[in-house]
N, C-alpha and C positions, 0 to 999 in steps of 0.2 A: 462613359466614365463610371457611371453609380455600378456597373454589371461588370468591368475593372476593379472596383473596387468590394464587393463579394467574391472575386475569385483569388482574389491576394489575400482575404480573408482564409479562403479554401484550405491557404498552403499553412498554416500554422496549427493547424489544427493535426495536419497530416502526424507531425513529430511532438505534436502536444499529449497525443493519447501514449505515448512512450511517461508521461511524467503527470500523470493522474491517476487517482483510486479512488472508489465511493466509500472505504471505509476506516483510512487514519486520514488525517489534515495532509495537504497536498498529493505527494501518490505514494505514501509509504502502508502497509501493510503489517502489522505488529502482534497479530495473532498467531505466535510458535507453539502453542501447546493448549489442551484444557485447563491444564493445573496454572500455569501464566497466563492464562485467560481472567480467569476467577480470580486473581490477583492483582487484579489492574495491570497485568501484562510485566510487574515487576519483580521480576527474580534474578536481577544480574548477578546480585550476591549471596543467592541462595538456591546450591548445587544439590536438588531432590532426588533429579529425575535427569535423563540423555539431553534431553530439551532445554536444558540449558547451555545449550551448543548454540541456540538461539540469539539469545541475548551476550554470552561471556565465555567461551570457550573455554579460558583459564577455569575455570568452575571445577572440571569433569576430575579434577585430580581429586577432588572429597567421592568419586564414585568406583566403585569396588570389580573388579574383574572383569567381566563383558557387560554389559546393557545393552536392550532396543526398545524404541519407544517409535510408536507411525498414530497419527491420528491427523485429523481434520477441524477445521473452522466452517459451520454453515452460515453462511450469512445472507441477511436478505433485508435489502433496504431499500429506501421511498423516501419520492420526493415530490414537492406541491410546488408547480413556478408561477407566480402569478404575472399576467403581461397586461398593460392598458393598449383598450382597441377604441375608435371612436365611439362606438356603443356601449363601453364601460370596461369595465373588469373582468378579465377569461382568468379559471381557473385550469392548469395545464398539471395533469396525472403522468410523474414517469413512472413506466410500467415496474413492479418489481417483480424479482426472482430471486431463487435461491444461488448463491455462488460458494465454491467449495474450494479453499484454497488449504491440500493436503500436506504435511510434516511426515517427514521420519528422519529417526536417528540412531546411532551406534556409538558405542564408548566401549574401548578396551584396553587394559591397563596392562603395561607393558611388565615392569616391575615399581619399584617404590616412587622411583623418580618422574620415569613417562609415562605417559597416558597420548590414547589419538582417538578422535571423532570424524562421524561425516554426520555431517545434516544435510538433508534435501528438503527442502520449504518453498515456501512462495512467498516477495516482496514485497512484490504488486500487485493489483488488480482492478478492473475495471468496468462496471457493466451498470447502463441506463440505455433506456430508451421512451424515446416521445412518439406521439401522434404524427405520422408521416406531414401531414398542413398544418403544424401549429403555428403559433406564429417566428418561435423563435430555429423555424426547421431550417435557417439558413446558415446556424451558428453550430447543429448536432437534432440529430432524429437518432438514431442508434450509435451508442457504442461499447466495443468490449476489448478486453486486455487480458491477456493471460502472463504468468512469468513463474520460473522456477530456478531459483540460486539450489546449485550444488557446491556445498561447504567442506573441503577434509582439511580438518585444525591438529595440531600437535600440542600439548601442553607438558609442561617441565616444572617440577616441584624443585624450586632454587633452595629453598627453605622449610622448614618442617612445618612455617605458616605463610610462605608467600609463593604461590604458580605464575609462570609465565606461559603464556599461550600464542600462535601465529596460524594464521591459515590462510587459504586460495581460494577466491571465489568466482565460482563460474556459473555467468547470469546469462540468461537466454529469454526473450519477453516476446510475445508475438500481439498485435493491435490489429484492431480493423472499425474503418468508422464510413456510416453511413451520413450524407446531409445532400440538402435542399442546394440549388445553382437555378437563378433567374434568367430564362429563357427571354423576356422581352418581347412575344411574338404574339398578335393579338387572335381570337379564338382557338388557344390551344392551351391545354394544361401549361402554366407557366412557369413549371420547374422542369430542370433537369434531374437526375439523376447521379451522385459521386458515388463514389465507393475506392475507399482508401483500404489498404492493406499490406504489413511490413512484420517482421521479424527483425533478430537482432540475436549476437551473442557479445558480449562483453567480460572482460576479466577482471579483479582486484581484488584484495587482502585484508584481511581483517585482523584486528591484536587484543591481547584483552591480560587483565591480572587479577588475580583474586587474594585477599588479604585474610588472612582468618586472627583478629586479630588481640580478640579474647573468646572462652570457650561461647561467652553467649554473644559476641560483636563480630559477625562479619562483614566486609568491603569487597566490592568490584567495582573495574573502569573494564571499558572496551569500544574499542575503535574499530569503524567500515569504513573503508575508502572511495573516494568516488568512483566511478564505472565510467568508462565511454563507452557510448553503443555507436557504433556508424549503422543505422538504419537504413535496410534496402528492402523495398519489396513492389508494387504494382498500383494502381488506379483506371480507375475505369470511368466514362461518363455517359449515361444512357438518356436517350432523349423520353419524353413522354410515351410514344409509340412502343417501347421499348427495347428498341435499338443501340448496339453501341456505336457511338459517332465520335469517341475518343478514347483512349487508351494509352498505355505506357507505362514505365520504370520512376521508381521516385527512391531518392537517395535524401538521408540527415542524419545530422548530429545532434545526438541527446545524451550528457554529463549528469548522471544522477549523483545525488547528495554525499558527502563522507557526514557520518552521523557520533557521535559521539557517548555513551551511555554510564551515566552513574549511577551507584546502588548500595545499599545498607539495609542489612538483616539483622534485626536482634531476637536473639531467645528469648523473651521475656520471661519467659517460663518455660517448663516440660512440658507445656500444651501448646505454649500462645507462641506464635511468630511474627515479628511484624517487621514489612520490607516496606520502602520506601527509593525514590529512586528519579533522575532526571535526565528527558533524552535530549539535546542537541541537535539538531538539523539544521547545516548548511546548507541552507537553499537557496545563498547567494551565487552558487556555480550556476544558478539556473538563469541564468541573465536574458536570453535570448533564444529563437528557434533559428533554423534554418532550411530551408530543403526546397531537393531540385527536381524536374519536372523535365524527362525525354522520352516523345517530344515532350513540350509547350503545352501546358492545358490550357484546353481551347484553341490553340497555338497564339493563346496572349501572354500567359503566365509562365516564364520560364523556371523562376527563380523567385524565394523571397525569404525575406527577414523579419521575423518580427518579435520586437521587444518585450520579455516580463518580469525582468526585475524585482526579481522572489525576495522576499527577506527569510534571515534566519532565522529560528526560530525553538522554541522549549516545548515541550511535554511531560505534564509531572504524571508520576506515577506512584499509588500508595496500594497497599494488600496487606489482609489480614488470612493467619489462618490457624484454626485451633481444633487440635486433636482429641476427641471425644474417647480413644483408646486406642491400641496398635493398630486397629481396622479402620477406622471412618475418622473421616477429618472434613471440618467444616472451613470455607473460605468466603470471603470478599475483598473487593477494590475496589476504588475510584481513581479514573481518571481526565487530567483537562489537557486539552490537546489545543495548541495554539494554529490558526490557518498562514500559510508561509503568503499566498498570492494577494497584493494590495487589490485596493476599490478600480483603479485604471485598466486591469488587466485580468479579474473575475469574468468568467462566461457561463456556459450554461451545460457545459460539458461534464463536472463536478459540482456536487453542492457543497459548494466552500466557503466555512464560515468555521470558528472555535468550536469544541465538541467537549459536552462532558459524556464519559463512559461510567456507568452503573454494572458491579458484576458481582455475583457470588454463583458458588462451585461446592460440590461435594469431591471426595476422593477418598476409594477403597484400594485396600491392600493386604494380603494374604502371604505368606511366606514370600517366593519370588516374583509375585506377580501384583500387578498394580491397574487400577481404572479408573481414570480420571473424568468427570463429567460438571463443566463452567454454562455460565451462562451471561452475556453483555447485553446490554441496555446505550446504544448508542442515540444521542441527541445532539442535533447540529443548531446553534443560534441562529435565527432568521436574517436573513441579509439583503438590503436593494442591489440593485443592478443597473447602473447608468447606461444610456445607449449610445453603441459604438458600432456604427454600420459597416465600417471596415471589416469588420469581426462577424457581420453577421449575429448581431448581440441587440436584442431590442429592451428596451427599457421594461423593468418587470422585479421580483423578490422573490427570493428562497423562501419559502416557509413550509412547517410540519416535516423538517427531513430527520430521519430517524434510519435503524438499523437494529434488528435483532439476531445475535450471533450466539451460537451453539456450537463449545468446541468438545471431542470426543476425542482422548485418548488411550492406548493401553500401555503394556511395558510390560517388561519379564528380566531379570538376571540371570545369565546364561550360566 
């Protein structure tokens, strides 16, 4: 029964790396550009740059003829689990690395009225990895995620200060997770071998407006829908020897968030700009996993269910930035980001706890051309961790998780 119940543990894990990321609270990914980097990531209502296809589509109607804008976010982050063993306190290192979640974008203005974009970005992401025997290698030893939303939005100036915006989104995300499976067998390395691995494309829509509502007061809202992904892709179970003694197809459904984003820019000055702004996640859709298993892993585990009961959730977001002359501009932000997944259903798969973000950014610009270069300071609050051996989840704390993110971008006016 207890080697039943690790392997029902198995299957939630399978569709869970579909809806985590080590670097926004639950698995959202909020880094669209340098220059919104450097800003606490808030510019819904303040149309600079292409990359505000990111955040508010409606935006791109304050931008002038063609634009392109491509850059990247480096990020690279660390985390300390502590577990209690009968001999006391183990301190457990996940490895880090660098992970590069890349942007680009296009704006071009049709005439006075329309405007259309595509932005291709990334939403999600996901990458840790532990000591293959730690203690909690039953719960996650490696895992990674990748994913790339391709966005083409249209936007419609209804009024000579109000845009409307609509777009399509096509998300495509690929996971793969390695973990520990209790063999029971006496003189013999007592773990198996998993290895999870799936893919996914999903479609939904996004909306957005932009108010400009005096020459120094501007407003954005904008709305993302939720996604279904039907997750299909393979597993595998290798014995210690290193054989494979199990195999097959695994099918789920994972419903990510509709997110909701508001935003306020004021001029304060010819120099000074300050945005402000608050995002929304529903991450009550996330109620539940599910996924299927042909054959039967192990031939016990067909099928399972397992409960997490995500709450919704806020993220504020505040940025300053002040222009030393037509070339160099100075920026910062802070941000506090709320975690959506309660104390019953934390694992060790994400270090998930509230986050403040610390950023400041520089940004050059020469006739049509522009360089954007941010920098974030992410800090996760320390968190316990009750034990739940269903889960694979042993009693133990978050602490020291952190994240430093480098984003780089450029742009030109065509």
């Amino acid at each position: 029964m207890k080697q039943m119940k690790y392997l029902a543990g198995t299957v939630s894990v399978a569709a869970l790396l579909a809806a985590q990321t080590v670097f926004g609270a639950g698995f959202g990914i909020y880094e669209g550009s340098a220059r919104g980097n450097a800003m606490g990531t808030e510019v819904t209502a303040d149309p600079a740059s292409p990359s505000v296809l990111y955040n508010n589509p409606a935006a791109i109607t304050e931008l002038e003829g063609t634009q392109v804008e491509v850059g990247a976010t480096f990020i690279r982050p660390a985390q300390t689990v502590t577990t209690m063993t009968p001999a006391g306190e183990v301190k457990n290192y996940a490895d880090s690395r660098w992970w590069t979640p890349p942007n680009a974008y296009v704006t071009h203005q049709f005439n006075d009225k329309i405007w259309t974009g595509l932005g291709v970005f990334s939403r999600y992401g996901l990458g840790i990895e532990f000591e293959d025997n730690w203690l909690g290698r039953y719960n996650c030893q490696e895992a990674t995620i990748q994913s790339i939303d391709i966005n083409p939005s249209v936007a419609f100036k209804v009024l000579d200060n109000l845009s409307l915006a609509a777009g399509l989104r096509a998300e495509w995300f690929e996971f793969e997770l390695f973990r520990a499976l209790p063999t029971g067998a006496p003189f013999v390395d007592p773990d198996l071998q998993l290895r999870i691995k799936g893919d996914s494309w999903g479609l939904g829509y996004n909306l957005g407006a932009f108010f400009k509502a005096t020459e120094w007061l501007s407003l954005g809202v904008a709305f993302e829908s939720e996604v279904d992904q039907d997750v299909e892709g393979d597993y595998s179970v290798k014995h210690p020897a290193g054989n494979i003694i199990n195999n097959g197809d695994g099918k789920g459904d994972v419903t990510t968030p509709a997110i909701i984003r508001l935003g306020a820019s004021i001029k304060a000055t010819d120099k000074l700009t300050l945005n402000a702004g608050v995002v929304y996640t529903m991450w009550s859709s996330y109620d539940q996993l599910a996924i299927e298993f042909d054959p039967a892993l192990l031939g016990m585990v067909p099928a399972s269910v397992t409960e997490k009961d995500w709450d919704d959730v806020f993220r504020y977001q505040f940025g300053v930035e002040y222009a030393l002359d037509e070339t160099w501009a100075l920026r910062a932000g802070y941000i506090f980001d709320e975690t959506p997944d309660p104390d019953a259903h934390v694992d060790y798969i994400v270090p998930a706890n509230d986050r403040h973000l610390f950023s400041v950014g520089v940004g050059y610009k020469k006739d049509n051309f522009f360089c954007d270069l941010g920098y974030t300071y992410l800090m996760i609050r320390d968190r316990d961790v009750a034990e739940r051996q269903a889960d694979g989840v042993v009693e133990g704390k978050f602490k020291d998780g952190d994240a430093h993110m480098v984003g780089v971008s450029v742009g030109y006016k065509l």
